[in-house]
Rosetta silent file (secondary structure, phi, psi, omega in degrees, C-alpha in Angstrom):
SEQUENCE: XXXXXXXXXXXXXXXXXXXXXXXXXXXXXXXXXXXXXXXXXXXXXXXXXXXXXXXXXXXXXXXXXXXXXXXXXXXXXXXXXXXXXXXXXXXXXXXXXXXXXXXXXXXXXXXXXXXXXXXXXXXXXXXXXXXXXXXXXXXXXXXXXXXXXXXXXXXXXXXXXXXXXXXXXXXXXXXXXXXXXXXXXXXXXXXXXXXXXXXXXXXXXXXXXXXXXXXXXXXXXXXXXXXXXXXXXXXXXXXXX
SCORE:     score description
SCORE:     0.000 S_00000001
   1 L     0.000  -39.048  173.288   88.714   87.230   84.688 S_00000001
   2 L    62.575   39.875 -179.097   88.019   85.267   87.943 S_00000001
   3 L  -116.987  143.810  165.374   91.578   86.550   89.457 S_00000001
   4 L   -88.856  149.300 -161.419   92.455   88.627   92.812 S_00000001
   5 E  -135.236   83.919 -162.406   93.455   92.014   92.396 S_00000001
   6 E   -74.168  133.153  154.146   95.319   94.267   94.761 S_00000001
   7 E  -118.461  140.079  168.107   94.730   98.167   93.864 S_00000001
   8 E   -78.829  145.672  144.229   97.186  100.686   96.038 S_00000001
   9 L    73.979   40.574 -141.942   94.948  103.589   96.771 S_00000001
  10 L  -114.936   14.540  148.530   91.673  101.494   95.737 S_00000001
  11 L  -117.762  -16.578  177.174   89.504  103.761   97.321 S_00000001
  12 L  -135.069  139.219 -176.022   89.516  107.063   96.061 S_00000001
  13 L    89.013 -150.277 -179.634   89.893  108.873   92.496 S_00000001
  14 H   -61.551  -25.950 -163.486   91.296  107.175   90.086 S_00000001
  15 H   -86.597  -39.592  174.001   92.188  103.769   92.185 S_00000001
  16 H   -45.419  -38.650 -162.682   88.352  103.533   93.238 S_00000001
  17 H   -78.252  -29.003  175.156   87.504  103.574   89.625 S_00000001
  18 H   -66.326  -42.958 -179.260   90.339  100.734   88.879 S_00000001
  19 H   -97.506    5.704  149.371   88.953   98.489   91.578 S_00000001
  20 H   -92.367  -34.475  174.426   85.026   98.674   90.641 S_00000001
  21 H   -45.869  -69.033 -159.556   86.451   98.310   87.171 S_00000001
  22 H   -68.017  -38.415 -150.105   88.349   95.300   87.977 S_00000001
  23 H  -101.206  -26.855  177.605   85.929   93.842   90.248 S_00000001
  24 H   -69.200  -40.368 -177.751   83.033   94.447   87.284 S_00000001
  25 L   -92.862   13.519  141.956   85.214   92.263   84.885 S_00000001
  26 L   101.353   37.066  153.515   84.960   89.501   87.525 S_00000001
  27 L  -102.092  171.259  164.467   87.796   89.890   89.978 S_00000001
  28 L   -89.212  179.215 -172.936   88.008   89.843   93.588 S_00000001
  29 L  -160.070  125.715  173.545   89.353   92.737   94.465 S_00000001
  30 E   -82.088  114.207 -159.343   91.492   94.114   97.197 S_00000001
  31 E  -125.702  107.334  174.083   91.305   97.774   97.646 S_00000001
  32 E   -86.277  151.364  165.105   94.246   99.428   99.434 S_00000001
  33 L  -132.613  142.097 -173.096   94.264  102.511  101.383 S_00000001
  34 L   -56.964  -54.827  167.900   96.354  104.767  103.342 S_00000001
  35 L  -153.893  -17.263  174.594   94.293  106.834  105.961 S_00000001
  36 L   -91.103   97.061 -154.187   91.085  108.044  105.320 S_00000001
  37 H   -72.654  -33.869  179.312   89.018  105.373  107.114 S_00000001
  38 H   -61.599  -61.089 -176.735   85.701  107.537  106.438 S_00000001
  39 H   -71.530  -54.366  166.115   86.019  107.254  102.592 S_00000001
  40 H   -37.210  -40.881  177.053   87.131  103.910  102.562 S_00000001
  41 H   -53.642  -64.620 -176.730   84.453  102.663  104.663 S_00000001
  42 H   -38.894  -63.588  171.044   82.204  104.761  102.288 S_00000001
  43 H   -17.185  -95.306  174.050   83.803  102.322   99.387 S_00000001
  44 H   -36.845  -42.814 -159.805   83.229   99.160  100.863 S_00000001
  45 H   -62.806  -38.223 -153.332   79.820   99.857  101.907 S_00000001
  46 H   -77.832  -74.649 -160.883   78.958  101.046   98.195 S_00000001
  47 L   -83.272  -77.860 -143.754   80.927   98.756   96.163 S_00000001
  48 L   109.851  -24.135 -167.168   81.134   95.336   98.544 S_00000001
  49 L   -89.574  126.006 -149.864   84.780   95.418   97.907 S_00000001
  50 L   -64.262  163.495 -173.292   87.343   94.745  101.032 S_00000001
  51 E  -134.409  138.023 -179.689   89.543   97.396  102.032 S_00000001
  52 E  -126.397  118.700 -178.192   92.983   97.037  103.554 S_00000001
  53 L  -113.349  123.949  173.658   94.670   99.757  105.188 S_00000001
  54 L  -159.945  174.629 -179.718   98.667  100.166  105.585 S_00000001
  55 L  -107.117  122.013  162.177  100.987  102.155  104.185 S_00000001
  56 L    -9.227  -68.036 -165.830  102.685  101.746  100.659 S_00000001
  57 L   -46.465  -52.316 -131.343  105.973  103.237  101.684 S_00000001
  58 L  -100.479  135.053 -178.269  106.326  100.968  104.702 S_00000001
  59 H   -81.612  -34.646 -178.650  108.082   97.379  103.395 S_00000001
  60 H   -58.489  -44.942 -176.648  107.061   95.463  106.571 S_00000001
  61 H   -62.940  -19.879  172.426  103.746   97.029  106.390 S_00000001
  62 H   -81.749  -33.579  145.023  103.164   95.738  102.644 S_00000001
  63 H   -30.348  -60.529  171.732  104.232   92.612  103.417 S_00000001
  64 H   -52.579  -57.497 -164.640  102.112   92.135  106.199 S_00000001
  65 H   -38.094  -68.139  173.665   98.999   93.596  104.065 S_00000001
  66 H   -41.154  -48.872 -168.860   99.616   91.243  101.210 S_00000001
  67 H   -72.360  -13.746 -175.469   99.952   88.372  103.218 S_00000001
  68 H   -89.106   -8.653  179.767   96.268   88.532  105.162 S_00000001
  69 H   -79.611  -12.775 -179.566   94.832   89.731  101.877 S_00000001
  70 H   -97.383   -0.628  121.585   96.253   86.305  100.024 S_00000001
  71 H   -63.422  -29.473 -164.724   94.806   84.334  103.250 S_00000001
  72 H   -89.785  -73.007 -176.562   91.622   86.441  103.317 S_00000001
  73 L   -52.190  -71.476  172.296   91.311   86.018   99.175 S_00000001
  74 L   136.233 -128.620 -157.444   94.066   83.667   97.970 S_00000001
  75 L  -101.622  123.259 -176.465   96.913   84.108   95.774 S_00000001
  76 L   -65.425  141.374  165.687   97.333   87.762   94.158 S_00000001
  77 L  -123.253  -22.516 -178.151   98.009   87.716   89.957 S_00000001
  78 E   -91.855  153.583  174.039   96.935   91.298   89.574 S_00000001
  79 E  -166.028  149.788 -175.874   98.571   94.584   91.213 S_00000001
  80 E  -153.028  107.342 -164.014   97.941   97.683   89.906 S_00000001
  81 E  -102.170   88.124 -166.567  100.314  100.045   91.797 S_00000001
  82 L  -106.469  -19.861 -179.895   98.020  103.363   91.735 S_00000001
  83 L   -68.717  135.574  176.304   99.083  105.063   95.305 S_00000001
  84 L  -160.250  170.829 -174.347  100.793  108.330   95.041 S_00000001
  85 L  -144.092 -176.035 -173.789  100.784  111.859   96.957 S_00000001
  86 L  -158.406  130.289 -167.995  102.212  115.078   95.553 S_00000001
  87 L  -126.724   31.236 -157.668  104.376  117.465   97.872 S_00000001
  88 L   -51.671  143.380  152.809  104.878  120.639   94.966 S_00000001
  89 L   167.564  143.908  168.414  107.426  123.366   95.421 S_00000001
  90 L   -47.942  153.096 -159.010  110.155  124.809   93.153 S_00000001
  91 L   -80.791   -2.404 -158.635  112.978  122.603   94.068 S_00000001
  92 L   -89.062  -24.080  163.795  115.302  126.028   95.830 S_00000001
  93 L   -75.596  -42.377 -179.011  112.087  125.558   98.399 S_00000001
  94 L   -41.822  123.019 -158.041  112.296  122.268   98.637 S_00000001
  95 L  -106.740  169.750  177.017  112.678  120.233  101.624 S_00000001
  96 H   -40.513  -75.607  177.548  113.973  116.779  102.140 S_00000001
  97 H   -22.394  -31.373  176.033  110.656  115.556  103.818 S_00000001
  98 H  -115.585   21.550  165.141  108.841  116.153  100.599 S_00000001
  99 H   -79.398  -81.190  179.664  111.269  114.903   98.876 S_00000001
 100 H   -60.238  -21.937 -174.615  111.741  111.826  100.588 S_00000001
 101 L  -112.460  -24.702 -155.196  108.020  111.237  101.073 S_00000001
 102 H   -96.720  -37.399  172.843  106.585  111.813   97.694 S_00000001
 103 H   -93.858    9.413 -154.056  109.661  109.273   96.479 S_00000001
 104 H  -104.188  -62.129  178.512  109.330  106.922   99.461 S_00000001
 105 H   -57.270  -49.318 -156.323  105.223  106.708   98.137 S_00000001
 106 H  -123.948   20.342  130.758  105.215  106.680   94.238 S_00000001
 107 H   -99.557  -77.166 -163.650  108.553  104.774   93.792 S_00000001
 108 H   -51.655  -26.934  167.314  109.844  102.823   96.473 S_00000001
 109 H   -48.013  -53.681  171.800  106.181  101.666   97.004 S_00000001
 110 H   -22.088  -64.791 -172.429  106.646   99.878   93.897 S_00000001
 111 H   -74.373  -53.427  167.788  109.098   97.032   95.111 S_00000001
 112 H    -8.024  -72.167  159.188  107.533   97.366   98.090 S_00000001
 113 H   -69.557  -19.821 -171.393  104.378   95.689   96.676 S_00000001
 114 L   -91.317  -65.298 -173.504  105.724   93.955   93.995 S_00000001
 115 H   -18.865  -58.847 -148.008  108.621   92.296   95.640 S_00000001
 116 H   -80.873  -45.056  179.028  106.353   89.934   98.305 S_00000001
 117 H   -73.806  -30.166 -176.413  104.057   88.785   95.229 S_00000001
 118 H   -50.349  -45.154 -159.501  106.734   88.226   92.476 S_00000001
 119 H   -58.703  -90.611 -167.431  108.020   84.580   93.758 S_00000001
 120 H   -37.279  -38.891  175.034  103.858   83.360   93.557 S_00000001
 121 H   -73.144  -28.238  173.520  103.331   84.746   90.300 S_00000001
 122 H   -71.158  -45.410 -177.417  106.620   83.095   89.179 S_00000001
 123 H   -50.157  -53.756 -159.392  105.646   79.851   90.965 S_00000001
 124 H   -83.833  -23.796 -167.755  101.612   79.981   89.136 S_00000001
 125 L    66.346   29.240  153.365  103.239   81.264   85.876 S_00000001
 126 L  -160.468  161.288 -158.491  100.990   84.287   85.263 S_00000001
 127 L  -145.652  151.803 -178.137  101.119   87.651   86.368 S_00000001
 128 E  -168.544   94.684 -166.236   99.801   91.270   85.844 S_00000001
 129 E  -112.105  130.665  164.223  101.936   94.219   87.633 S_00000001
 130 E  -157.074  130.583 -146.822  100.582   97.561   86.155 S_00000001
 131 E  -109.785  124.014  159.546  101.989  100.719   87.831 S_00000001
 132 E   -54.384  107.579 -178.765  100.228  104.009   87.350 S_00000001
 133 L   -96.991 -136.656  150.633  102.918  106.564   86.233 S_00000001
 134 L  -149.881 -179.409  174.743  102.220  110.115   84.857 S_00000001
 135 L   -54.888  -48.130 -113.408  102.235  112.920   82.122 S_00000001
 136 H  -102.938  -47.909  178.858  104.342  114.435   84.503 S_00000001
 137 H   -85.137   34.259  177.563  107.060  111.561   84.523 S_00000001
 138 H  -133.513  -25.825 -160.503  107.050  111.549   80.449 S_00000001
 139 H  -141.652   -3.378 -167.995  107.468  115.451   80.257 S_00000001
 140 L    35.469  147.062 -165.349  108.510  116.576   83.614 S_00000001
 141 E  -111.317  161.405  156.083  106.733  119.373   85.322 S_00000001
 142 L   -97.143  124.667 -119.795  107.727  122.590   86.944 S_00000001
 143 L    13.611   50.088  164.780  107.516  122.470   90.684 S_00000001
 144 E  -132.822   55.860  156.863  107.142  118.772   90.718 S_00000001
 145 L   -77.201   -0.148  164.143  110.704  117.542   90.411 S_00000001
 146 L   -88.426  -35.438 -177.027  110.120  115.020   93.289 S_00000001
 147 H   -51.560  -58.129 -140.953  107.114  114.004   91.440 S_00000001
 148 H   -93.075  -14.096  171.089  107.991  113.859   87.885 S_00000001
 149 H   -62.037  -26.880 -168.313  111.643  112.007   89.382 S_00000001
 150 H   -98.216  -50.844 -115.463  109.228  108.978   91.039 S_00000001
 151 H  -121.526  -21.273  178.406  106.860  108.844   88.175 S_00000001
 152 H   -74.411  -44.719 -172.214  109.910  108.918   85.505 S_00000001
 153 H   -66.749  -67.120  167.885  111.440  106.305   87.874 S_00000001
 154 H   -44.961  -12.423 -175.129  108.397  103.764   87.677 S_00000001
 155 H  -109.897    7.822  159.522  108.595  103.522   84.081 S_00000001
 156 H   -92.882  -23.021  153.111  112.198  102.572   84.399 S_00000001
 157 H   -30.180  -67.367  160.067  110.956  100.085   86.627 S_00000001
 158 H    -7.030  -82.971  165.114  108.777   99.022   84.234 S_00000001
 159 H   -83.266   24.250 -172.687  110.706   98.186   81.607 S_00000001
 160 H  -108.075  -77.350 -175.517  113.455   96.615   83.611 S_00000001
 161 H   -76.491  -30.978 -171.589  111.109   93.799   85.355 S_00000001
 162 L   -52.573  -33.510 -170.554  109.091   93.461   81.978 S_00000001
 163 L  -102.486   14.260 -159.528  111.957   91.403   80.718 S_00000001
 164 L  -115.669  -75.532  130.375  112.821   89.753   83.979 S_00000001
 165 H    -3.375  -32.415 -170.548  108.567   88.336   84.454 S_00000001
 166 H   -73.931  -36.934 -173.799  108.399   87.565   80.592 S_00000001
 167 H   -86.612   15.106  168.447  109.355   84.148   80.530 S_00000001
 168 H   -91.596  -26.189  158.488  107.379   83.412   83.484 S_00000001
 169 L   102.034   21.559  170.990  103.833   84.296   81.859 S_00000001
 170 L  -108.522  163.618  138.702  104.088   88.105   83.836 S_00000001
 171 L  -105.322  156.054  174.487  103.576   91.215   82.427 S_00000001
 172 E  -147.235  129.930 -177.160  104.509   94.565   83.455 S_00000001
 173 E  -113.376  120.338 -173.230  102.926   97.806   82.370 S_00000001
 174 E  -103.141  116.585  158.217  102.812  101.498   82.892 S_00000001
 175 E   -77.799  123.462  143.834   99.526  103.923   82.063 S_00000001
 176 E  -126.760  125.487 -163.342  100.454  107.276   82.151 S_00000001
 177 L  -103.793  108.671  176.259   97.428  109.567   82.744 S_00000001
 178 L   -88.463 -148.417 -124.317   97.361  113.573   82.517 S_00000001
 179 L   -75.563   95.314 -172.592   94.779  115.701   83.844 S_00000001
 180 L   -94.702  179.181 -167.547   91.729  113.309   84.978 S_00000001
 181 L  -106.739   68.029  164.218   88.906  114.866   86.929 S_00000001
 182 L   -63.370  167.457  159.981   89.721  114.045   90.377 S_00000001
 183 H   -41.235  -93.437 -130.896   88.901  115.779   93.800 S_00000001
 184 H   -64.057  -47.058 -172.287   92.729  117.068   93.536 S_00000001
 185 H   -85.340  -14.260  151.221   92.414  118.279   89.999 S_00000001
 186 H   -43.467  -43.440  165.745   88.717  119.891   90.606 S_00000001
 187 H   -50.309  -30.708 -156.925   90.194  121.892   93.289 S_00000001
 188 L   -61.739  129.487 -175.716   92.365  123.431   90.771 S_00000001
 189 L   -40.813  171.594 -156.852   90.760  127.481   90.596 S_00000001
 190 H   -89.023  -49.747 -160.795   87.957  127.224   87.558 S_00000001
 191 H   -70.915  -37.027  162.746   89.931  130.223   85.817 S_00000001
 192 H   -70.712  -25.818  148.446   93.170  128.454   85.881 S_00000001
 193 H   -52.818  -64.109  176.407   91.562  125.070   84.695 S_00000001
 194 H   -34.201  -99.374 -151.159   89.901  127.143   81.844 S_00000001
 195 H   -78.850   -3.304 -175.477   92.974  129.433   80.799 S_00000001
 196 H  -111.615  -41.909 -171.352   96.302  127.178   81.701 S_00000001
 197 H  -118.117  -43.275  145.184   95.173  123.739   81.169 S_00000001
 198 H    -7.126  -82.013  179.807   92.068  122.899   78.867 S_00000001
 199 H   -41.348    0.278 -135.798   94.289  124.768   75.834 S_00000001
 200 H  -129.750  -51.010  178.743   96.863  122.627   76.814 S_00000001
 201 L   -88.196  161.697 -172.337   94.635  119.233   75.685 S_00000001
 202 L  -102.238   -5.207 -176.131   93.578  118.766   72.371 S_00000001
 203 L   -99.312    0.437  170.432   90.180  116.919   72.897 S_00000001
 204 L    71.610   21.212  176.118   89.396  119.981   75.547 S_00000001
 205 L  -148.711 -168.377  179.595   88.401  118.433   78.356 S_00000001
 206 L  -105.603  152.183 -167.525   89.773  116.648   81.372 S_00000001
 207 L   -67.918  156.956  140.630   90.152  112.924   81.647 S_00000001
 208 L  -122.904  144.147 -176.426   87.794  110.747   83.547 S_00000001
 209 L   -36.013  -32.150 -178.727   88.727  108.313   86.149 S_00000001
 210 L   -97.553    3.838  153.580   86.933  105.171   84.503 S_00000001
 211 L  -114.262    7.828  174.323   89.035  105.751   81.289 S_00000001
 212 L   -97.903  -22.847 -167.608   92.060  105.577   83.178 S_00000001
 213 H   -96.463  -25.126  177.196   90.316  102.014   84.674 S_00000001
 214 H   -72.520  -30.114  171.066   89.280  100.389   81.301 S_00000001
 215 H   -70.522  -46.140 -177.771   92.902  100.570   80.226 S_00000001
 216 H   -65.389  -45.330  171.151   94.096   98.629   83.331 S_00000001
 217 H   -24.495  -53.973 -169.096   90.959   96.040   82.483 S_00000001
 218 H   -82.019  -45.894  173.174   92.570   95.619   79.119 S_00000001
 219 H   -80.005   -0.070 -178.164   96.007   95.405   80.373 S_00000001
 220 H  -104.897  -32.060  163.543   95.166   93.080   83.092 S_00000001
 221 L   -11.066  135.154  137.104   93.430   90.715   80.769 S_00000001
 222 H   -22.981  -49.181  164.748   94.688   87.254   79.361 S_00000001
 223 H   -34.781  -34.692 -169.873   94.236   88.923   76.483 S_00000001
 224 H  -112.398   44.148  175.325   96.907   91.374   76.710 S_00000001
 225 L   -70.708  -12.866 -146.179   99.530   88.815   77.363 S_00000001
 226 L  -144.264   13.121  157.859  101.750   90.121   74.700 S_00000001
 227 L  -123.120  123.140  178.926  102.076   93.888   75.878 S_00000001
 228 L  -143.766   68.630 -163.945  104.944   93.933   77.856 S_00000001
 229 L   113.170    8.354  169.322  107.120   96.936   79.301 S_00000001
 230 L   -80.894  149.712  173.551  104.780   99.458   77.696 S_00000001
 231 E  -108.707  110.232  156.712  103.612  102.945   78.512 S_00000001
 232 E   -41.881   61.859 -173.114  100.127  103.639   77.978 S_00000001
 233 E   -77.662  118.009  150.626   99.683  107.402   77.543 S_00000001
 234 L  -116.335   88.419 -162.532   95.985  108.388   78.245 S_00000001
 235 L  -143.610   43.427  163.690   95.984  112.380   78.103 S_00000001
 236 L    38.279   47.666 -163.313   93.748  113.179   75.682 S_00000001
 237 L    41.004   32.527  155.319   96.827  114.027   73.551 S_00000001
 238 L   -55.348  -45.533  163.096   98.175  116.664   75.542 S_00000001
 239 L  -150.740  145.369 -150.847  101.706  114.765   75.177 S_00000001
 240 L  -130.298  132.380 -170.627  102.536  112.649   72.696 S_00000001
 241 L  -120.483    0.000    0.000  105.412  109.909   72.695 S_00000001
């Protein structure tokens, strides 16, 4: 592709696997991260690929981020908006703070990153914004209503800016991914993987991270110029739209 490439959350999980992806099909690649300087580190050393740390949430801090990674790189056409947290409780527990931080991260991150880069993608006349949603924001979950509310929210993003970027040569895209095998979903106890959630997909297994990264490859492509404001479901038919 021979383009720079931001990933949010570009070192671990699924966003690691998006930004070796990305960087295999001949981007440069930016890989952001939040706090864990030890895994990040780990990244770069492994992979070669720089790491930028601020937070998603913060607008000044995304701002800032963007702009030394488009002096350090050059001008972003890719974003792949992959950062997210998860702050579970039945909502009657529920407190503002995890409220507020779980939609502050996986929505409001969105403009956040997109916003500073939109003008330059309008100016070069191509573009490639593709926001990681979820299962969870397609079907809603029980005791994730902050969750499946931000991740429901990005795909009204989505399709909003898809038509506002099309005559400009952007696209904008959603993937939504159920149960992939992450650290976070690995944790989950072995008998409640087994008996709750397995049955639940129909191909009987869990997802892996680099088949959540070959779809953004494909959607960040030239190629895919003509997908526009779509949702990707990769969940091994688990839910079907």
């Amino acid at each position: 592709m021979g383009r720079i490439a931001v990933v949010t959350g570009g070192t671990r999980g699924i966003g690691a696997a998006i930004s070796v992806a990305l960087q295999q099909a001949g981007c440069t690649v930016a890989a952001n991260y939040a706090g864990n300087d030890e895994a990040a580190h780990r990244f770069h050393a492994d992979t070669g690929i720089a790491v930028y740390k601020w937070d998603v949430s913060d607008y000044d801090a995304c701002s800032a981020g963007l702009k030394q990674v488009e002096a350090d790189l050059g001008p972003v056409d890719i974003l792949v908006n992959n950062a997210g947290i998860t702050r579970d409780s039945m909502f009657h527990k529920m407190t503002r703070e995890q409220w507020n931080a779980v939609i502050n991260t996986n929505l409001n991150s969105l403009f956040n990153m997109t916003q500073p880069l939109w003008s330059g993608m309008r100016d070069r006349g191509f573009g490639r914004v593709i926001c990681i949603s979820s299962i969870n924001g397609q079907k809603g979950q029980m005791g994730q209503v902050n969750y499946s509310a931000a991740k429901a929210g990005d795909l009204g993003f989505v399709k909003a800016l898809a038509q506002e970027g099309a005559a400009k040569g952007i696209t904008v895209n959603a993937i939504c991914p159920g149960y992939i095998a992450t650290e976070m979903v690995k944790a989950i106890a072995p008998d409640v993987l087994e008996k709750r959630i397995l049955p639940l997909i129909p191909v009987g297994r869990l997802g892996e991270p680099e088949e959540i990264a070959r779809a953004v490859v494909f959607l960040a492509g030239d190629g895919a110029g003509f997908i526009n404001g779509s949702t990707m479901t990769v969940n091994g038919g688990q839910y079907m739209t």
